[in-house]
Backbone as a ProteinNet text record, in pm:
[ID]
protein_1_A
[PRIMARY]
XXXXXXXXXXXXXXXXXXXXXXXXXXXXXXXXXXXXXXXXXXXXXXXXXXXXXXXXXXXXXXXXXXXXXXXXXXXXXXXXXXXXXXXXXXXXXXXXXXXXXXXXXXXXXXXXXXXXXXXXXXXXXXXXXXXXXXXXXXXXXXXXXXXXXXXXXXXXXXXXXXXXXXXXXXXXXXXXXXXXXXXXXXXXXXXXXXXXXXXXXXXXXXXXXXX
[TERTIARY]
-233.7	-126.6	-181	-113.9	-106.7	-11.9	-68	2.7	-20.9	46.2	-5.8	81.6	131.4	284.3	241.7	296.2	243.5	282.6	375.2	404.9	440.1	407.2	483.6	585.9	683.4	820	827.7	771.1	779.9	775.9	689.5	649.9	817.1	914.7	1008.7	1092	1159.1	1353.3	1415.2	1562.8	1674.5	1729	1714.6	1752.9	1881.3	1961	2109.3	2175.2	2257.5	2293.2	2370.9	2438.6	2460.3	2323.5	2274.9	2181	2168	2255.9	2246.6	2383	2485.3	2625.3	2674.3	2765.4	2811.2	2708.3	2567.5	2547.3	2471.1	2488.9	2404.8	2276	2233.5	2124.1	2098.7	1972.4	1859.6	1768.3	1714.2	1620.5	1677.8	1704.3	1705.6	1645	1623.8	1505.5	1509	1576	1562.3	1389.8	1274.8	1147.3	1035.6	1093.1	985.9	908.7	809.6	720.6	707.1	686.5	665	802.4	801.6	903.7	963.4	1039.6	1092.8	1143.4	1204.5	1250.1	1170.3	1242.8	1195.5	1278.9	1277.6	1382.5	1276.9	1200.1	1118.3	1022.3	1108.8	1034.5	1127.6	1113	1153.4	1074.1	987.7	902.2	904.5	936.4	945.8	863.4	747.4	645.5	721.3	781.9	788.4	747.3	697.2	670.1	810.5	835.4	923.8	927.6	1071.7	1095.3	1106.7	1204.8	1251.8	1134.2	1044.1	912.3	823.6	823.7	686.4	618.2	460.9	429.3	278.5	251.6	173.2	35.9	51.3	-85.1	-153.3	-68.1	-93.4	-123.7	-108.7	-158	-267.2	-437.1	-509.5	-511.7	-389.2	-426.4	-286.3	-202	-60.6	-168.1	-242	-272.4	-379.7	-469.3	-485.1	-419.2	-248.2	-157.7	-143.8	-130.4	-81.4	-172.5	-267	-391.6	-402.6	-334	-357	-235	-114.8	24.6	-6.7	-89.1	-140.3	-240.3	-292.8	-412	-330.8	-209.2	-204.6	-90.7	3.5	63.9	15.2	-117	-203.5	-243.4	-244.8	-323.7	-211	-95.5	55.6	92.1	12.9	60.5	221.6	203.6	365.3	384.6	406	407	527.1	483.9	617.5	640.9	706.7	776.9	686	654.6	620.7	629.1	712.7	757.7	735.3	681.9	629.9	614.5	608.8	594.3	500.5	511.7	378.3	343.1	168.6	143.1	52.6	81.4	-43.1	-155.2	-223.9	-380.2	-432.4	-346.9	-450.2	-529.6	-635.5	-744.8	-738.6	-615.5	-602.2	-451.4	-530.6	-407.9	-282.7	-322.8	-200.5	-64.6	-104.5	-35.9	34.8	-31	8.6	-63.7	-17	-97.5	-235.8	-363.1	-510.3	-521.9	-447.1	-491.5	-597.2	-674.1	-761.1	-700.4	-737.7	-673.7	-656	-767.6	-775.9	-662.9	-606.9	-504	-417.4	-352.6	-238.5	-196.2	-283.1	-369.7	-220.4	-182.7	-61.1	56.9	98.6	244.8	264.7	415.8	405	500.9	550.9	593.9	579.7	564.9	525.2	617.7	653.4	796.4	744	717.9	714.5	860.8	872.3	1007.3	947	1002.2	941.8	1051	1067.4	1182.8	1174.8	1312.9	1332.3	1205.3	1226.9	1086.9	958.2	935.5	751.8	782.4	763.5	774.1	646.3	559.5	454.8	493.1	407.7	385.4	381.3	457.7	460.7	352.8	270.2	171.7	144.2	319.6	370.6	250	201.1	40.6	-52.1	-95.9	-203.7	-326.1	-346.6	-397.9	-517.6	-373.1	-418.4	-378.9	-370.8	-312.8	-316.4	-477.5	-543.9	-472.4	-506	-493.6	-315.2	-263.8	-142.1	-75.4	-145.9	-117.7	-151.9	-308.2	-360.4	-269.8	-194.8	-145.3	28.1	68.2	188.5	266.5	215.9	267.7	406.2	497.4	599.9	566.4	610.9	593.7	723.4	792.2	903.7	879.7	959.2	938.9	1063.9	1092.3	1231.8	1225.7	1273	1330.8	1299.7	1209.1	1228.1	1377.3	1417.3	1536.2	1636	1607.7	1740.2	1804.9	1911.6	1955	2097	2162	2295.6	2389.8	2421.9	2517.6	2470.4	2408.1	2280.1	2200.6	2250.8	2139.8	2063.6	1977.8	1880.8	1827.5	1915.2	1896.9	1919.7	2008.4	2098.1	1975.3	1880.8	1786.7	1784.8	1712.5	1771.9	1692.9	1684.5	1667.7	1731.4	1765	1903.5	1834	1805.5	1736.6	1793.8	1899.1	2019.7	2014	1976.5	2030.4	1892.7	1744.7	1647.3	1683.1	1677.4	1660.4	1744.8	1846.2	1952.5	1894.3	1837.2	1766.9	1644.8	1667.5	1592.3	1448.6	1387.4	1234.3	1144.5	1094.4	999.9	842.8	825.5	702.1	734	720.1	694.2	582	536.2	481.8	496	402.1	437	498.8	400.5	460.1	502.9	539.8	537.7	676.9	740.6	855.7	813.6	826.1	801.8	944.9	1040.8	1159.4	1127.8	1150.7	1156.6	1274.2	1339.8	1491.9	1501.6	1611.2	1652.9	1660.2	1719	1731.5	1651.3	1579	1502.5	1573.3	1511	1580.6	1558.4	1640	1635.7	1598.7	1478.9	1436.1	1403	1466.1	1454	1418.1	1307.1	1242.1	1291.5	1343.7	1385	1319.3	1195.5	1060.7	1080.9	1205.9	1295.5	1287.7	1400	1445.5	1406.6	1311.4	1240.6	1326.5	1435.8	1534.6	1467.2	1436.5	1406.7	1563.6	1558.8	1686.4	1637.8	1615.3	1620.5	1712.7	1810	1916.1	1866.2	2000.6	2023.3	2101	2018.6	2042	2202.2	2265.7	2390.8	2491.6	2373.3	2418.9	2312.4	2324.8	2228.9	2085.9	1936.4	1851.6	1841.7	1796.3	1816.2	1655.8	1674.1	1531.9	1455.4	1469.5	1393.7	1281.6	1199	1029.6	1087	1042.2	1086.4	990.9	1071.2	975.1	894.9	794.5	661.8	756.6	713.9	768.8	655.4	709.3	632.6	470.2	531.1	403.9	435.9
-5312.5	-5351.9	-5355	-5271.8	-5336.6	-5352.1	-5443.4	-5492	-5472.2	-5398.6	-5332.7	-5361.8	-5487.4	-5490	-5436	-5368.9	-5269.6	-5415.6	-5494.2	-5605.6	-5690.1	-5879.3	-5931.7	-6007.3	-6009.3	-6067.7	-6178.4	-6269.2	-6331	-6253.5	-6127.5	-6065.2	-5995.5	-5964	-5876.6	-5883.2	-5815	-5863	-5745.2	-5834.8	-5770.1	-5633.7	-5494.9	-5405	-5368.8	-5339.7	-5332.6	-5203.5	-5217.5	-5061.4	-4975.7	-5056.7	-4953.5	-4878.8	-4855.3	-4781	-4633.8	-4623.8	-4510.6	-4489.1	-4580.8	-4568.1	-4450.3	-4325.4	-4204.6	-4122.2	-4134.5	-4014.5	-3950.4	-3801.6	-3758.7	-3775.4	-3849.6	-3858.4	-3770.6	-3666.5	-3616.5	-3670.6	-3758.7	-3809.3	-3973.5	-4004.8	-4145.2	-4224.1	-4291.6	-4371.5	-4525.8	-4539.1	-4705.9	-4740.3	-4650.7	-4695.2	-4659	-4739.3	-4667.9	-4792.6	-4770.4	-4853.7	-4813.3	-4988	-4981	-5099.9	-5120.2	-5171.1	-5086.3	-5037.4	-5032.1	-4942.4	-4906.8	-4771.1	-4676.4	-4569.6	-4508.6	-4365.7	-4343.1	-4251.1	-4117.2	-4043.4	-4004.4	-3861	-3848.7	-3746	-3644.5	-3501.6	-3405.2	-3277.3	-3332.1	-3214.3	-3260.7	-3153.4	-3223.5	-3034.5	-3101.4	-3010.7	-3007.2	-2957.3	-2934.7	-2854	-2845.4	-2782	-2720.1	-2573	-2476.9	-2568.4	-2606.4	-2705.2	-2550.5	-2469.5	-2380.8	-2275.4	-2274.3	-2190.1	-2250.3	-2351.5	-2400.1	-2438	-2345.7	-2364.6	-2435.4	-2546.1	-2639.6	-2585.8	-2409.3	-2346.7	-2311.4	-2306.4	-2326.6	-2445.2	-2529.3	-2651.6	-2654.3	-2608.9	-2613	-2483.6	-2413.8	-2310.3	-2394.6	-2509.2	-2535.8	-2659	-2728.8	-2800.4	-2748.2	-2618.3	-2623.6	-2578.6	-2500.3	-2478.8	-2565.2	-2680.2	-2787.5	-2858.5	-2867.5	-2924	-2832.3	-2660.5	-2645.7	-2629.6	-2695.8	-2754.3	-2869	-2966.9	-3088.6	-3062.7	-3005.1	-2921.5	-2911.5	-2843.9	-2792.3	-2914.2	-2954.2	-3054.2	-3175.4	-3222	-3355.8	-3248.9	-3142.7	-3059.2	-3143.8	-3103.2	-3128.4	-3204.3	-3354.6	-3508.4	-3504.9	-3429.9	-3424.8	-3549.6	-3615.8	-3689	-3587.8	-3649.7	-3526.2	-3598.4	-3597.8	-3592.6	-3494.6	-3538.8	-3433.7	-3491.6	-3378.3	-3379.6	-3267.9	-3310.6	-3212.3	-3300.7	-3236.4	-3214.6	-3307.3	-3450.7	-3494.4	-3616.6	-3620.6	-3707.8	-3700.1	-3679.1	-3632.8	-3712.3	-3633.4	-3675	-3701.1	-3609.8	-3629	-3584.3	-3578.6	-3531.8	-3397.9	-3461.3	-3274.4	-3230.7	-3129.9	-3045	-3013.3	-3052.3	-2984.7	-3135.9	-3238.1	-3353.6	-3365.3	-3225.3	-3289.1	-3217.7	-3269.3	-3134.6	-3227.6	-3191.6	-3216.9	-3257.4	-3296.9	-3323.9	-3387	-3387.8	-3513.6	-3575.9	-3685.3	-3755.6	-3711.1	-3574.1	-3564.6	-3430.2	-3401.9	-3278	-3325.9	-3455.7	-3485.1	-3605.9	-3662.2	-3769.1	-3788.7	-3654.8	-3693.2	-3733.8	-3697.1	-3744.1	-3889.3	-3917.1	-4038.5	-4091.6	-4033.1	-4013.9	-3966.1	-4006.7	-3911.6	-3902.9	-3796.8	-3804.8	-3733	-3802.1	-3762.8	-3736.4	-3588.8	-3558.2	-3413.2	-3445.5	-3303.8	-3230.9	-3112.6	-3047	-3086.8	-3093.4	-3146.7	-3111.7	-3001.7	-2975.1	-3009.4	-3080.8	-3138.1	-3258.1	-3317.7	-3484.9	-3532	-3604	-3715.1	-3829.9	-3914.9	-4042.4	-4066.5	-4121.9	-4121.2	-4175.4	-4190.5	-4240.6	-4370	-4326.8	-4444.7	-4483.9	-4418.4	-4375.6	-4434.7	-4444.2	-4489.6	-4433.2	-4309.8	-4250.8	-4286.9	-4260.4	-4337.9	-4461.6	-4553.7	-4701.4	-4771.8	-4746.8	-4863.3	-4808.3	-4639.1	-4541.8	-4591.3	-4560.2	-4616	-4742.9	-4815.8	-4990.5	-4974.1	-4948.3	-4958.5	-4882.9	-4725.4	-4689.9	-4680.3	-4771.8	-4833.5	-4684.6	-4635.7	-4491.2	-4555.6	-4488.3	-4484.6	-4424	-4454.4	-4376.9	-4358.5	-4271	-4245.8	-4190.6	-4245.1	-4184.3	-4172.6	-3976.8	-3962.1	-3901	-3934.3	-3919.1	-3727	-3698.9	-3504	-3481.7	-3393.1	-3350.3	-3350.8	-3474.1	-3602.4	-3490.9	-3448	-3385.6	-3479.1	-3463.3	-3562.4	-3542.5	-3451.7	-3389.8	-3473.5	-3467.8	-3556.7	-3617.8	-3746.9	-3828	-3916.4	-3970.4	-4045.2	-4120.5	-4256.4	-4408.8	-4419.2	-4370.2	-4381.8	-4321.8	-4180.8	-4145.5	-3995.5	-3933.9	-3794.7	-3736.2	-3621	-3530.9	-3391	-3349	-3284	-3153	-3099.9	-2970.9	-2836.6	-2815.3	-2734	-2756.4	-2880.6	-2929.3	-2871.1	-2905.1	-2823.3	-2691.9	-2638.6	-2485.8	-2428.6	-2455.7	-2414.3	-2405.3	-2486	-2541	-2374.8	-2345.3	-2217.8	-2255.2	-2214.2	-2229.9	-2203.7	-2290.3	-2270	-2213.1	-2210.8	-2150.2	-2142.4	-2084.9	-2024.4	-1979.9	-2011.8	-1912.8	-1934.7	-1862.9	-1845.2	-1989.1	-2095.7	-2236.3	-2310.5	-2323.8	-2430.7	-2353.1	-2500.7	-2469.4	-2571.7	-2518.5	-2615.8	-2612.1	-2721.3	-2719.7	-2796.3	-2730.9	-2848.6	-2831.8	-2985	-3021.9	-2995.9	-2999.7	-3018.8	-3165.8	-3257.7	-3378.4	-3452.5	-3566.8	-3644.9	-3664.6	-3716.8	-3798.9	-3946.9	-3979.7	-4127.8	-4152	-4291.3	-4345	-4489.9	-4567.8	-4662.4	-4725.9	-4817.3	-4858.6	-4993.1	-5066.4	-5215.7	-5200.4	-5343.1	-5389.7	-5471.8	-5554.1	-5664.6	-5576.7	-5510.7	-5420	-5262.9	-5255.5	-5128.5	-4997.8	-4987	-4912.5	-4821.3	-4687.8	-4614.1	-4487.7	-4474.8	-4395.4	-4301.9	-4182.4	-4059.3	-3975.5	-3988.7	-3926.8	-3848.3	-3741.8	-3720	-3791.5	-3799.3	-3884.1	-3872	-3979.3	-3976.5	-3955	-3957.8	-3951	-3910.9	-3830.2	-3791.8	-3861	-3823.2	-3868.3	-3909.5	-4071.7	-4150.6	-4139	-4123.1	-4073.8	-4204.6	-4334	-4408	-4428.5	-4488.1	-4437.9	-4498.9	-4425.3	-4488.7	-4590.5	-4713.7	-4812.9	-4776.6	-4875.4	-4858.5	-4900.7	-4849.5	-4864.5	-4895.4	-4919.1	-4968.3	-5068.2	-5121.7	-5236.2	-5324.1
4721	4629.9	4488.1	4412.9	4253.7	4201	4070.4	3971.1	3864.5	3800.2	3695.1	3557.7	3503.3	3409.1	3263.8	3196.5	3072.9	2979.6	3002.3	2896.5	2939.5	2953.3	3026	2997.6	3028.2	3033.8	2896.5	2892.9	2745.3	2619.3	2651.3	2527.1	2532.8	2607.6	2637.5	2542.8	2464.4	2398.3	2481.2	2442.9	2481.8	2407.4	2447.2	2376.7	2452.1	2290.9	2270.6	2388.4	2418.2	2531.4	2408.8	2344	2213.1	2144.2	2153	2120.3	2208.4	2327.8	2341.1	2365.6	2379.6	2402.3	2503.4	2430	2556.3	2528.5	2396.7	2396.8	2523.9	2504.5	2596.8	2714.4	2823.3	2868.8	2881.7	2845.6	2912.8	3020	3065.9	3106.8	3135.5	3313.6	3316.5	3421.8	3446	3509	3541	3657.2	3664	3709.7	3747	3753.2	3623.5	3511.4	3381.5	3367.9	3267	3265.4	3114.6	3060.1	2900	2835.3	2732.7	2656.3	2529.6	2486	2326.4	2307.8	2197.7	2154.4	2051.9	2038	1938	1889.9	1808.9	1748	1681.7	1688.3	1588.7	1647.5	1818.8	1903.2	1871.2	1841.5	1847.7	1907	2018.8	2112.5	2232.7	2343.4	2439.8	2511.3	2586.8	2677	2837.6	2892.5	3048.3	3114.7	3226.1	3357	3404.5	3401.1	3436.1	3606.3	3590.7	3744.3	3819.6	3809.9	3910.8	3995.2	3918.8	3960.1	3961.9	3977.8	4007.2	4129.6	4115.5	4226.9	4228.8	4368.5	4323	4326.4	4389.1	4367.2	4218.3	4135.4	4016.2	3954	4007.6	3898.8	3795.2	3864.7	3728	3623.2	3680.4	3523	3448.3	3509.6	3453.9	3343.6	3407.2	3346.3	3218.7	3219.8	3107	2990.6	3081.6	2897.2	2862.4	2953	2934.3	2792.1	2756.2	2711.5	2570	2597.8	2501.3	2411.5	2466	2409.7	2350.4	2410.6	2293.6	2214.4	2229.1	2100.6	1968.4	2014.3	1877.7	1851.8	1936	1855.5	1799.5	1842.5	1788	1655.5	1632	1511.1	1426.3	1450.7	1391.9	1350.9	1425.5	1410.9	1501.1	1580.3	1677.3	1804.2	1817.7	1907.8	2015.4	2138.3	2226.3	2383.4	2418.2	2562.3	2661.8	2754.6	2866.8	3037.7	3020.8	3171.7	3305.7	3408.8	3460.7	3673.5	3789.6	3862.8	3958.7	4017	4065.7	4031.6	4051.2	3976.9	3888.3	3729.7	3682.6	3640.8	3620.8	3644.4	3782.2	3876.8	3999.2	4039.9	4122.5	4122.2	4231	4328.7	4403.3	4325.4	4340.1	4258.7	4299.5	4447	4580.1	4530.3	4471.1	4475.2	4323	4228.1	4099	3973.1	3859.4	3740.4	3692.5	3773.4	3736.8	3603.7	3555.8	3408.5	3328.9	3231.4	3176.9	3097.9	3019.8	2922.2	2827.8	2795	2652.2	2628.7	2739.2	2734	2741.7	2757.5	2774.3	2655.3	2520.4	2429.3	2389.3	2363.7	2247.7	2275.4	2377.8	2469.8	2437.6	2384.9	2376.2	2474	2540.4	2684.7	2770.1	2918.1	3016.8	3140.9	3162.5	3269.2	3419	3533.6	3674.7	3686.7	3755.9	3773.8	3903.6	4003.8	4088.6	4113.8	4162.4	4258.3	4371	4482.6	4552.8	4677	4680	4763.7	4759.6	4669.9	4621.8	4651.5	4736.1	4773	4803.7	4642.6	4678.8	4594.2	4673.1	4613.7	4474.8	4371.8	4257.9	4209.7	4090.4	4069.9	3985.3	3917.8	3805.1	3737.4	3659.5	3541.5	3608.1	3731.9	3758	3748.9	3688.5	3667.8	3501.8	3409.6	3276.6	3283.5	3361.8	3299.6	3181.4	3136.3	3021.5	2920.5	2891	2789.4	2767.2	2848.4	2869	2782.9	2847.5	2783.2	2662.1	2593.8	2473.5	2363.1	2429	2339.7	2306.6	2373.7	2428	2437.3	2575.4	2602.2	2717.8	2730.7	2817.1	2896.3	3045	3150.6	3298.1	3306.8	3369.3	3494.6	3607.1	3741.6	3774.7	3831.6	3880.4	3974.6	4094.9	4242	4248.6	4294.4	4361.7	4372.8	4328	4276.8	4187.7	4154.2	4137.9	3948.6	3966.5	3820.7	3798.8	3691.9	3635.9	3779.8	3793.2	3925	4037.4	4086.5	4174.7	4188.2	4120.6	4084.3	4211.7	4163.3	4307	4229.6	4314.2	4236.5	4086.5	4112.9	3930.8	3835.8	3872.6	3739.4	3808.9	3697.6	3670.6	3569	3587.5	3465.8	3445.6	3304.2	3269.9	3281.5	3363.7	3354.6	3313.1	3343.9	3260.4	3066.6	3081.3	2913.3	2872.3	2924.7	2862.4	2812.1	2985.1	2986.2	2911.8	2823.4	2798.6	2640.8	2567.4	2425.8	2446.1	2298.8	2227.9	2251.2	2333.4	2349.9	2204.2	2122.6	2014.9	2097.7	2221.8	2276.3	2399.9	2497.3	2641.5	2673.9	2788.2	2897.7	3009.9	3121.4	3242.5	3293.8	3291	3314.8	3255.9	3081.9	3044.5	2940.6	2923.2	2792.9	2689.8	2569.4	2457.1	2372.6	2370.4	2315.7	2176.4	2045.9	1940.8	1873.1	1858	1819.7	1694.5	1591.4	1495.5	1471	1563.2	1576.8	1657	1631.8	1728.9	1881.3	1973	2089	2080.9	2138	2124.5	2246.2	2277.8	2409.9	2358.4	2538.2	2495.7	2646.1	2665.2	2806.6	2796.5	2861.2	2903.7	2983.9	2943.5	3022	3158.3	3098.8	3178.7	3286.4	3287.8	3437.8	3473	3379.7	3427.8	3377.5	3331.1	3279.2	3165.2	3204	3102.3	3043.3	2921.3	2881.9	2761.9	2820.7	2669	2671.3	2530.5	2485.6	2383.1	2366.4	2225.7	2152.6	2029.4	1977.5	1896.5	1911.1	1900.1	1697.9	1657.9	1491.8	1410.9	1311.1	1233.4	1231.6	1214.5	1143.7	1030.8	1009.8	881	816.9	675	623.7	671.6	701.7	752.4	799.4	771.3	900.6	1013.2	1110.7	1238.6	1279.5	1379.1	1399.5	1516.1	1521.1	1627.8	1732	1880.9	1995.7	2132.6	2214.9	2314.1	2301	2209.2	2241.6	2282.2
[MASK]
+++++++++++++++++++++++++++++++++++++++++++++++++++++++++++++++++++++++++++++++++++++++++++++++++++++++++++++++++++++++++++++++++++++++++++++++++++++++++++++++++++++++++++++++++++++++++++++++++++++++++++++++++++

């Protein structure tokens, strides 16, 4: 058994549900881990769901590594979502990753196709890295899309694939928005939510999230 709480409950507030109101979910998750919002991501890294195969994992994981190469060059913070559990050590279970290929993500989304059914890892992998750098971390049900959801979470995989790829290859899509996404983790109930964001970008600095 572990216990692993990224924040505990005193440290918690109440975040508003207006904050994401009708807009769009991409990405939802009653098992996330983390607290806060943030408005200020406009990169999001995925693992091609429809082709993916888990014999590939360590060549997936080093585009993977060299998709954060260049966006830490960038100062890009980004979304990444992909297949498993990453950072595992067999590959057959998940994308092999190290820490230092995956540094910049300031989210990390377990999401498999229905056919890949393991044990989620819910970051046990990076935990500390995790906590220290108040990273978000999302776990969604093998399969589970808006049409079909599993346990009320999901990911919009149509709504990616559909967005103008700023980079491709064999495994990986790199989507970058015009507009940020909005995400927001309730620590309380584990409730993770990334939208688009529902109204223009305000020249504002965006605030710090998940600590």
């Amino acid at each position: 058994l572990q216990v692993r709480p990224i924040v505990t409950l005193d440290a918690v507030s109440d975040l508003p549900e207006e904050d994401i109101g009708s807009a769009q979910q991409v990405v939802k998750s009653n098992n996330a881990l983390g607290h806060g919002r943030r408005t200020d991501i406009r990169d999001v890294v995925y693992v091609k769901h429809a082709t993916f195969d888990p014999g590939k994992s360590p060549q997936i994981a080093e585009e993977v590594g060299r998709f954060n190469r260049k966006l830490s060059e960038e100062e890009r913070g980004y979304i990444l979502i992909g297949p498993g559990r990453w950072g595992s050590n067999d590959h057959w279970l998940g994308i092999p990753v190290e820490w230092q290929q995956i540094s910049g993500a300031r989210i990390i989304v377990e999401a498999s196709p229905e056919n890949y059914k393991v044990d989620p890892s819910q970051g046990t992998h990076f935990f500390h890295n995790m906590t220290s750098l108040g990273i978000g971390y999302f776990t969604i049900p093998p399969g589970a899309t808006p049409d079909f959801p599993k346990h009320d979470s999901f990911v919009d995989w149509k709504w990616l694939d559909t967005r103008i790829a700023y980079e491709e290859t064999d495994f990986i899509r790199h989507v970058r928005l015009e507009e940020p996404l909005i995400a927001i983790i309730n620590g309380r109930t584990g409730e993770g939510r990334i939208a688009v964001k529902p109204e223009p970008a305000n020249e504002m600095p965006p605030p710090s999230m998940l600590q």
